[in-house]
C-alpha positions as CSV (number, residue, x, y, z in Angstrom):
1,X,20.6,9.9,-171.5
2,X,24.0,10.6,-172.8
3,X,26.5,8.4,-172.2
4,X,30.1,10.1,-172.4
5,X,33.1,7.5,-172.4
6,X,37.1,8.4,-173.0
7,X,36.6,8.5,-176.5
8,X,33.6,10.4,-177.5
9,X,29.9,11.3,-176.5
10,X,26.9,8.2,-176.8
11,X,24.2,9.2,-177.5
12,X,22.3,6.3,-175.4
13,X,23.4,3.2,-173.6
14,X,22.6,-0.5,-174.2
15,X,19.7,-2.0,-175.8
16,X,16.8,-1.8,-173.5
17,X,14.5,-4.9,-172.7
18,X,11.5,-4.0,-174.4
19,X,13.3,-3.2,-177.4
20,X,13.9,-6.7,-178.4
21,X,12.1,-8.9,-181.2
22,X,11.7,-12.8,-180.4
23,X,13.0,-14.6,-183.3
24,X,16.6,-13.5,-182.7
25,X,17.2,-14.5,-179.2
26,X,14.9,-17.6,-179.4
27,X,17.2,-18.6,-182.4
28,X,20.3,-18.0,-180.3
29,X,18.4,-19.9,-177.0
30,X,17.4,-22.9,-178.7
31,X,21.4,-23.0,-181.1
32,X,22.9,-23.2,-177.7
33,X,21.7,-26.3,-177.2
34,X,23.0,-27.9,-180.8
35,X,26.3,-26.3,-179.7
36,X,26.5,-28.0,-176.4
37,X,25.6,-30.8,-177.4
38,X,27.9,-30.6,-180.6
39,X,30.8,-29.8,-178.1
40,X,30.2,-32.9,-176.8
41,X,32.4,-35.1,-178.8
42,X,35.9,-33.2,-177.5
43,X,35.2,-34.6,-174.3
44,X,35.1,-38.4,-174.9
45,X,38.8,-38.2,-174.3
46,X,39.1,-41.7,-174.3
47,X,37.2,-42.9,-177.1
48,X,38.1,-44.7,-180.4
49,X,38.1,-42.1,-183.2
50,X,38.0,-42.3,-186.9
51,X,39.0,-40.8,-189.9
52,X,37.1,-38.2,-189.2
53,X,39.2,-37.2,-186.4
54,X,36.4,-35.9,-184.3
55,X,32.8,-38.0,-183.7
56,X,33.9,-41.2,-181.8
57,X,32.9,-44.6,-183.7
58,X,32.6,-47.0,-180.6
59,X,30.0,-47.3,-178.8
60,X,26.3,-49.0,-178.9
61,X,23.6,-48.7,-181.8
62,X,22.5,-45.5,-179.7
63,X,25.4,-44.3,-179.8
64,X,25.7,-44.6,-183.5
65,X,22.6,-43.0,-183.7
66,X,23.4,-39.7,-182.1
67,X,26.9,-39.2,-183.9
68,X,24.7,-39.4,-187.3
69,X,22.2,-37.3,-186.0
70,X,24.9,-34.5,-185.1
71,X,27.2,-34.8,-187.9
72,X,23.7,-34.4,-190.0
73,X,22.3,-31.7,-188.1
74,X,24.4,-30.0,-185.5
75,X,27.9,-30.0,-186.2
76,X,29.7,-26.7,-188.1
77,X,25.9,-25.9,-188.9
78,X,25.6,-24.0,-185.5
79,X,28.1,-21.2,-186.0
80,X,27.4,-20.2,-188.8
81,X,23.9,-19.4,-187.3
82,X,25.6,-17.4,-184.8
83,X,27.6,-15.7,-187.0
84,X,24.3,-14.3,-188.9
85,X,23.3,-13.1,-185.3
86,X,26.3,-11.4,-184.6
87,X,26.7,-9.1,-187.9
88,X,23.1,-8.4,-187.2
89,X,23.5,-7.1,-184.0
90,X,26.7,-5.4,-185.3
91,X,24.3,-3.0,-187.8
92,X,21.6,-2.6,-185.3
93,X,23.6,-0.9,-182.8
94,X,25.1,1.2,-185.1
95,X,22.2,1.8,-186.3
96,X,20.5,2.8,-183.0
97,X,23.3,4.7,-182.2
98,X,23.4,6.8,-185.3
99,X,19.7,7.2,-184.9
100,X,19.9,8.5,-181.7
101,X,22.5,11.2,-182.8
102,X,25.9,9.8,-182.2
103,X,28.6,10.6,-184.5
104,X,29.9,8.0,-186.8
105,X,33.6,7.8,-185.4
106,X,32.4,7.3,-181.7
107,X,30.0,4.3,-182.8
108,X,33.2,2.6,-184.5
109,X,35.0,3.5,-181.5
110,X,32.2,1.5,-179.6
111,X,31.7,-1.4,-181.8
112,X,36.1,-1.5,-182.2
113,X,36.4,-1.8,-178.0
114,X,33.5,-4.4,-177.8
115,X,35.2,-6.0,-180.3
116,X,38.5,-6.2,-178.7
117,X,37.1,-7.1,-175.2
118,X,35.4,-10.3,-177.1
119,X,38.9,-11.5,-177.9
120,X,40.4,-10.8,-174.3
121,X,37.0,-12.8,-173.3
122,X,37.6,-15.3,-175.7
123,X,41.0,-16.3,-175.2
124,X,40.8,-16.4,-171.4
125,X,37.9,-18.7,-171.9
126,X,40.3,-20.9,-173.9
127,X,42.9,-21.0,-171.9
128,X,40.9,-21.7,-168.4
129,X,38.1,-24.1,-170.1
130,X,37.9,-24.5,-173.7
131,X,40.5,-24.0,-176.5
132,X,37.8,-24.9,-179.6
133,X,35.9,-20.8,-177.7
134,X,34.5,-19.3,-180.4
135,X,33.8,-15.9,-179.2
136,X,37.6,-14.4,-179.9
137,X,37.1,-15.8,-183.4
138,X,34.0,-13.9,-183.8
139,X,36.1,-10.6,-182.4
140,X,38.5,-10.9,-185.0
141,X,35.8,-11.1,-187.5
142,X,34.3,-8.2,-186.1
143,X,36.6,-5.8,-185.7
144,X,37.3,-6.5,-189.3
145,X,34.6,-6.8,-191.4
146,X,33.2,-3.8,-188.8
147,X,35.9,-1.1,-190.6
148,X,35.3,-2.3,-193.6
149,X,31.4,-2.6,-194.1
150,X,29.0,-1.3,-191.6
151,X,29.4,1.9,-193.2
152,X,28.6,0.5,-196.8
153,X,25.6,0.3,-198.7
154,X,23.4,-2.3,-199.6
155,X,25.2,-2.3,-203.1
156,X,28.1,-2.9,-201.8
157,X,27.5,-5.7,-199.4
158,X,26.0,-7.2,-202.2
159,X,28.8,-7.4,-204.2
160,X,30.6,-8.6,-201.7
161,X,28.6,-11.4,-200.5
162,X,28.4,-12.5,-203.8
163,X,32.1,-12.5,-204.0
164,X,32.4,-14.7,-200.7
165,X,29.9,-17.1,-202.0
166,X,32.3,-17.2,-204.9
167,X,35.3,-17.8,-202.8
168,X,33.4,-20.7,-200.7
169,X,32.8,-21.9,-204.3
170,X,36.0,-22.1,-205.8
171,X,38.3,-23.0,-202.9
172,X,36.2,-25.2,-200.7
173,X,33.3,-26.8,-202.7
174,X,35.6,-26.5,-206.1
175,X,38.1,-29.2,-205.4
176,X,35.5,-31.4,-204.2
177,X,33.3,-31.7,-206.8
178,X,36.4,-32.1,-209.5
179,X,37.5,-34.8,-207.2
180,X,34.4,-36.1,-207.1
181,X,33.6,-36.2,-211.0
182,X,37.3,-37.8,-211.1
183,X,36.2,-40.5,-208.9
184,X,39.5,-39.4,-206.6
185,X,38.1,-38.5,-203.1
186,X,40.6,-39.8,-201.8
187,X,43.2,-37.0,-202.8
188,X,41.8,-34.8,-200.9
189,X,42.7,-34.8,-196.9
190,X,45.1,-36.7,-194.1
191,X,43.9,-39.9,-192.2
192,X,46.8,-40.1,-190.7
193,X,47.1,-36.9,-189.3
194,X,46.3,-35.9,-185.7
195,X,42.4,-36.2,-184.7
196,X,41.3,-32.8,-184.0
197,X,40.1,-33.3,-180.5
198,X,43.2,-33.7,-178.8
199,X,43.9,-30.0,-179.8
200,X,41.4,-29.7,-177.1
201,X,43.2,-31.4,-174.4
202,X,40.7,-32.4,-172.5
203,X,42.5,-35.9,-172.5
204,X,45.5,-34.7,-170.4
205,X,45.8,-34.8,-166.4
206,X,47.3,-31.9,-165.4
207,X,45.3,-28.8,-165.9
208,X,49.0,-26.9,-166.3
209,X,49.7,-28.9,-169.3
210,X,46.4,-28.9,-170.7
211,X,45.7,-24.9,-170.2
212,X,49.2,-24.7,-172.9
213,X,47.5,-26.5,-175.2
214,X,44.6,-24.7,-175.0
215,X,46.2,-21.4,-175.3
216,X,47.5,-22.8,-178.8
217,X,44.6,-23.7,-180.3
218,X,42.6,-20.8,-179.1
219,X,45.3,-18.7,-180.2
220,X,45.6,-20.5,-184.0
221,X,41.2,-20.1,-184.0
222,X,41.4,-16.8,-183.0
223,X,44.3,-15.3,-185.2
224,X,45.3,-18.1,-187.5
225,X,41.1,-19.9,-188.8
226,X,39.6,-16.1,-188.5
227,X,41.9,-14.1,-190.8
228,X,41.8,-17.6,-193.1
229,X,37.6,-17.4,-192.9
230,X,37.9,-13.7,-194.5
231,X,40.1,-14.6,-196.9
232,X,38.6,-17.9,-197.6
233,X,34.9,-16.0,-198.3
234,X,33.1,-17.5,-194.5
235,X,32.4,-13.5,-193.7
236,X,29.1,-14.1,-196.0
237,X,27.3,-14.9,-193.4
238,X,27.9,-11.7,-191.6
239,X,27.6,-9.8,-194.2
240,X,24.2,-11.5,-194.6
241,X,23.2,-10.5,-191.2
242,X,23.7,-6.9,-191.9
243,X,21.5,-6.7,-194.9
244,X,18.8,-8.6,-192.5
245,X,19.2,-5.6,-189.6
246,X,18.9,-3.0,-192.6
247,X,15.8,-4.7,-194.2
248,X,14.4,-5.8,-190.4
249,X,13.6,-9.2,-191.7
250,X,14.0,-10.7,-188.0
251,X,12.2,-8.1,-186.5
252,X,9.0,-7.7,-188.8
253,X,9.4,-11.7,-190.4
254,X,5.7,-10.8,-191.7
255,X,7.0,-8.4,-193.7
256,X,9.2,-10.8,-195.2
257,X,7.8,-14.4,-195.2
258,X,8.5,-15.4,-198.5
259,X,12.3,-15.1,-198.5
260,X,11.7,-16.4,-195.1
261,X,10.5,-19.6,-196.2
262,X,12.6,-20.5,-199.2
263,X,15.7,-19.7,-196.8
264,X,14.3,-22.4,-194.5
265,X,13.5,-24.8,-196.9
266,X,16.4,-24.7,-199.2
267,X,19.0,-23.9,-196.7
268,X,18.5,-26.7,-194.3
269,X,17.8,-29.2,-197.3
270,X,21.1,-28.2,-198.9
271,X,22.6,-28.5,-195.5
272,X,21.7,-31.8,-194.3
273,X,22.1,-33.3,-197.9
274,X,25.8,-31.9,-197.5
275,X,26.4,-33.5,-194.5
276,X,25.1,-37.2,-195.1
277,X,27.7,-38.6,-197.0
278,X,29.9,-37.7,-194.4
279,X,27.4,-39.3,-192.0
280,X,26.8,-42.1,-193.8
281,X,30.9,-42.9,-194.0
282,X,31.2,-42.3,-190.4
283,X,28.5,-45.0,-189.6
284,X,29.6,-47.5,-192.2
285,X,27.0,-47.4,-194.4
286,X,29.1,-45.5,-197.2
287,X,32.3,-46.9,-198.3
288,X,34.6,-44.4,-198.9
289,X,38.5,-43.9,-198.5
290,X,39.5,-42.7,-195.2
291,X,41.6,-39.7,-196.0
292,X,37.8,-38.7,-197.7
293,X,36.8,-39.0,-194.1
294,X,39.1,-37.1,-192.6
295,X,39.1,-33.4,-191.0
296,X,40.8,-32.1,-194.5
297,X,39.1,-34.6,-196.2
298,X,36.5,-33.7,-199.5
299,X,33.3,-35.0,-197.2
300,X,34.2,-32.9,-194.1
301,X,34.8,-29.6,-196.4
302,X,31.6,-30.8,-198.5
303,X,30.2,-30.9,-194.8
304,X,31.6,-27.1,-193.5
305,X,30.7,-25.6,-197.0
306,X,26.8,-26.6,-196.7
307,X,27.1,-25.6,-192.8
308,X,26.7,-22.0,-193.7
309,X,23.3,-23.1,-195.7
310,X,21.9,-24.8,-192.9
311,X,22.6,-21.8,-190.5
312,X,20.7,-19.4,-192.7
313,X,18.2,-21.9,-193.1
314,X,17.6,-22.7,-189.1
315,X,17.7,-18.9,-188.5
316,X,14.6,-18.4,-190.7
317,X,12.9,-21.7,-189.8
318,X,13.0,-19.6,-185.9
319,X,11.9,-16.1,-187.6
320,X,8.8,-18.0,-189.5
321,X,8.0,-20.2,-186.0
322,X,8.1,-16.6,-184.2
323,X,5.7,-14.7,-186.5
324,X,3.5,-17.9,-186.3
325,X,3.4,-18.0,-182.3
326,X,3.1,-14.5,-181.6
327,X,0.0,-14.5,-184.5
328,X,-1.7,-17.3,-182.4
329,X,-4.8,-15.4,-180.1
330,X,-4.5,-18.5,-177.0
331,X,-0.5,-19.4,-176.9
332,X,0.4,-22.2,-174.9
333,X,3.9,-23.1,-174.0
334,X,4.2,-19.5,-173.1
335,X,7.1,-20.2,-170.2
336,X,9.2,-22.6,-172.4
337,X,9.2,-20.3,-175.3
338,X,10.2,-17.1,-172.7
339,X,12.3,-19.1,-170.8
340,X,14.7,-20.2,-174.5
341,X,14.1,-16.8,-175.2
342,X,16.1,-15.7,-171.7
343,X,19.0,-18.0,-172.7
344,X,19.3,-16.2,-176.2
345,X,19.0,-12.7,-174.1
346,X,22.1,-14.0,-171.9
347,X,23.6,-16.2,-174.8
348,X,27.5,-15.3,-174.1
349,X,27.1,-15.8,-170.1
350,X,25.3,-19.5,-170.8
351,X,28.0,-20.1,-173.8
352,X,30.5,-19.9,-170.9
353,X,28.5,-21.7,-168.4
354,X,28.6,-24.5,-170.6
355,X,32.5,-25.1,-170.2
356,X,32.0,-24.4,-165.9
357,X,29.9,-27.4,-166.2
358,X,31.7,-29.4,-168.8
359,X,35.5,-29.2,-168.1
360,X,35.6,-29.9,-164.5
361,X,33.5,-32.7,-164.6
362,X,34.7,-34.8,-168.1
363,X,38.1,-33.7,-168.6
364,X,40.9,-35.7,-167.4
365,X,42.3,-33.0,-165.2
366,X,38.7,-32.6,-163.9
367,X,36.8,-35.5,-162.2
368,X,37.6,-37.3,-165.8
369,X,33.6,-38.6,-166.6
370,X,34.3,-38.4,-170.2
371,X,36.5,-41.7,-169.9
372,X,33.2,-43.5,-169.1
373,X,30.3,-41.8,-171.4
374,X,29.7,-43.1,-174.6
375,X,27.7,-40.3,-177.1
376,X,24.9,-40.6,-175.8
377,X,25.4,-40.5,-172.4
378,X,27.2,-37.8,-172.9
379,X,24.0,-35.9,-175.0
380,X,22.5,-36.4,-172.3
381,X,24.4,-34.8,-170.0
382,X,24.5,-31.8,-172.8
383,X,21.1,-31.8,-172.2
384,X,20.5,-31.2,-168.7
385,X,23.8,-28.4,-168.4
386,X,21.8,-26.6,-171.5
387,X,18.4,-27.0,-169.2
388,X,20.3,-25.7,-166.2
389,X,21.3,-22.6,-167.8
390,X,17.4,-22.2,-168.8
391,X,16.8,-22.2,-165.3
392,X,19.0,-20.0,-165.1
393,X,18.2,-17.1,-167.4
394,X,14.8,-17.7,-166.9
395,X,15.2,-16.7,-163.3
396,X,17.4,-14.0,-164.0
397,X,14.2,-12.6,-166.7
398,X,12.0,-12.5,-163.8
399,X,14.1,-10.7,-161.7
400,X,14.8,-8.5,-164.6
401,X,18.4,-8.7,-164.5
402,X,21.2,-9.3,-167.4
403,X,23.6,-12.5,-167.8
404,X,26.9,-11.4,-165.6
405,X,28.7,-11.9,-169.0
406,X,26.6,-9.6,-170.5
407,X,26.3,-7.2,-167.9
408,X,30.5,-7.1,-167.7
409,X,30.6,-6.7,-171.5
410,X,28.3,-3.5,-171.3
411,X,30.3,-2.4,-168.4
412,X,33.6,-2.6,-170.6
413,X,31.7,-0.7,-173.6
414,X,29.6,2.0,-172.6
415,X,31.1,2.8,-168.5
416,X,29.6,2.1,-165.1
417,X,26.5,4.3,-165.7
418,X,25.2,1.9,-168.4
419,X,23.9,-0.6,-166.1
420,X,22.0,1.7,-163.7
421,X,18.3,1.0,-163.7
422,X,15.7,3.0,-163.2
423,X,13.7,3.4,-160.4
424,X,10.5,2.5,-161.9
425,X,12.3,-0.4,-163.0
426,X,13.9,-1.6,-159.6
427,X,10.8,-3.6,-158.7
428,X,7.6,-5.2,-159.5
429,X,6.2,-8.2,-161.1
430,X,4.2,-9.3,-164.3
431,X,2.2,-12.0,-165.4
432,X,4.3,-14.6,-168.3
433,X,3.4,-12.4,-171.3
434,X,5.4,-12.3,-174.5
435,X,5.0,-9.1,-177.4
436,X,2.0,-9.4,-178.6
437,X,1.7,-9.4,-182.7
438,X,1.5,-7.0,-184.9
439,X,4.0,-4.7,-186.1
440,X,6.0,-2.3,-184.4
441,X,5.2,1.6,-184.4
442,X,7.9,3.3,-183.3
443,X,11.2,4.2,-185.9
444,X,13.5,1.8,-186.4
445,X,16.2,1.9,-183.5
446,X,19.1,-0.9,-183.2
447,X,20.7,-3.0,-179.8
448,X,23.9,-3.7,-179.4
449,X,22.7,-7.7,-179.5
450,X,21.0,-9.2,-182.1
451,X,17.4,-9.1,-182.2
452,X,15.8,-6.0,-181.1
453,X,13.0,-3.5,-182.3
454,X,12.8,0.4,-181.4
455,X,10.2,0.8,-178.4
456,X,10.2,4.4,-177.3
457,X,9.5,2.9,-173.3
458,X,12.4,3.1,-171.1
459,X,11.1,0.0,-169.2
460,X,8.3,-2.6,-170.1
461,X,7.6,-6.0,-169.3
462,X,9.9,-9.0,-171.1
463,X,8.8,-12.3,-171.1
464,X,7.2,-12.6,-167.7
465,X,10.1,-9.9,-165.7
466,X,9.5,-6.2,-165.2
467,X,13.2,-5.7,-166.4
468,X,15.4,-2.5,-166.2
469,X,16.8,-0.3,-169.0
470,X,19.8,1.3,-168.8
471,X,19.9,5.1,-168.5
């Protein structure tokens, strides 16, 4: 059905349920847990910091042990990985809107309004929860890199992928490895600057005070650490996710397994060897000088530089694990995969969910639990807000509805007749049951969200729901 907005004629709505491949919203399910529990470090408000600025370094031998394990493997390794998703969702809903017949200028209409409603989204986030919110960064990015490249061909983004990789190259990785080879890493960075967590505020006791200074920092990520990421050569990673959407990697990873496993391999070695001297330091098992250490410091840029690597890499190490499950003839573990795969579905509504459950609780203005939790404690915690919002989306899957995030975001883009269902779609129930292998038949159509495939059925079963498609 044709959807008309204010600005021009849609041709069709959101991405419908059945449209969608696995690997992309498992990959997003299973992130949100390294982000949560990455996000945990902000909110030990009262702990001893280092250097670093930003993992405590008190605490027990367990404690040690997860700050290692996180600056290895989780932190500034899991936006990048989101990144990738969102310039791949980016080309496939222009592409399944310029398949379905709309015009060019009313899909960059679209994708310029959802883009702009992700900042609105993202600040208020910042200032009522979190001021590190990611989401309005993402909008800049967006809304930028959207003008200037969705409409380009694969020569093109080539180039210019290879120029960003050249940028990372020269300005980030550059002056670490000459300081490095000059035995100097101690020119590079601050220790005795301010640690980056209290930007976060999650230290101060009057929400008032604390929501001003996280308007500041959600304003400086959103219009200051975007615009600096495009210029600094971090858009490779979205430019990287449109290629993928045009080539279908995610969706058909059989067709691609080769590049899927060198990606894999190489990308998370390269970035968990980037990230363990920095780990090492922060233990005490590397002795380095402390403005090394620090947030400006060579090992932390070392660390953010190799991030983007390890993104890529976990993004295909998902894409190879989904062509491998949905090959296997008896699957078990069919609910737990579904039910990540529901979080990935309704990633932006459980993003949010994770500050409702975080802030109140371990802020100072809150109930202030972070003054007593150690790092691991604290994972732990992580852990069970990231299961609740499984239980969540998982219950929301069977009843075949969207994330309330997600369902307000749609709202904003396409109207109020974009979430109607169907009445074959208003009821029923299925067995669990993910797609089964093989590839798709029908012509490559594109969501509005990263990871979906053209199906030409206006409603099928997802993952255990009978869910609705929009009209």
């Amino acid at each position: 059905m044709t959807i008309t907005s204010r600005e021009g004629a849609l041709r069709r709505g959101a991405v419908r349920p059945g449209e969608r491949a696995l690997a992309p919203d498992l990959a997003r399910g299973a992130m949100l847990l390294g982000i949560v529990l990455s996000n945990t470090a902000f909110h030990l408000w009262a702990a001893r910091r280092g250097p670093s600025g930003w993992q405590p370094v008190d605490g027990s031998w367990l404690d040690h042990a997860v700050q290692f394990t996180m600056i290895i493997a989780l932190d500034l390794r899991g936006y990048p990985l989101f990144a990738f998703l969102f310039g791949h969702g980016m080309m496939q809903l222009r592409l399944r809107q310029t398949a379905a017949g709309t015009e060019g200028r009313d899909v960059t209409r679209l994708l310029r309004r959802r883009s702009l409603w992700l900042i609105a989204i993202g600040l208020t986030h910042a200032v009522l929860l979190m001021a590190g919110d990611i989401i309005g960064f993402y909008g800049v990015l967006s809304l930028v890199l959207g003008a200037a490249f969705l409409r380009r061909g694969e020569r093109a983004l080539a180039w210019w992928t290879g120029i960003g990789v050249a940028l990372l190259l020269l300005l980030s990785a550059g002056p670490v490895l000459s300081a490095l080879l000059r035995g100097e890493l101690g020119s590079l960075g601050d220790a005795g600057a301010d640690p980056g967590h209290l930007a976060y505020a999650s230290g101060e006791e009057s929400w008032t005070a604390s929501a001003g200074t996280r308007l500041t920092t959600g304003l400086f990520v959103t219009f200051v650490a975007a615009p600096l990421a495009l210029v600094g050569g971090g858009y490779v990673v979205f430019l990287l996710g449109f290629s993928a959407a045009r080539r279908r990697v995610l969706e058909e990873p059989g067709r691609h397994l080769p590049l899927l496993r060198r990606t894999a391999v190489v990308g998370v070695a390269v970035g968990w060897l980037g990230a363990l001297p920095a780990a090492l330091a922060h233990v005490g098992a590397l002795d380095v000088p402390p403005d090394a250490q620090s947030e400006s410091g060579a090992l932390t840029v070392l660390r953010d530089v190799t991030g983007n690597a390890a993104g890529l890499g976990y993004v295909a190490a998902v894409a190879l694990f989904a062509h491998w499950w949905t090959g296997r003839e008896r699957r078990r573990g069919v609910v737990a995969v579904a039910a990540v795969s529901a979080v990935g579905r309704r990633s932006l509504s459980c993003y949010l969910a994770h500050s409702l459950l975080f802030a109140p609780v371990l802020a100072a203005w809150g109930l202030g639990l972070g003054e007593h939790l150690g790092s691991a404690s604290t994972a732990i915690y992580a852990t069970g807000v990231w299961l609740v919002t499984v239980v969540g989306a998982f219950t929301l899957e069977r009843t075949g509805r969207r994330g309330p995030a997600e369902a307000l975001l749609r709202r904003l883009m396409y109207g109020a007749r974009s979430g109607r269902q169907p009445a074959s779609c208003r009821s029923g129930r299925r067995r669990d049951r993910l797609p089964a292998a093989g590839p798709r038949t029908a012509p490559p159509a594109a969501p509005d969200r990263p990871g979906a495939t053209a199906h030409p059925a206006p409603c099928r079963p997802v993952n255990g729901a009978r869910a609705p498609a929009p009209p």
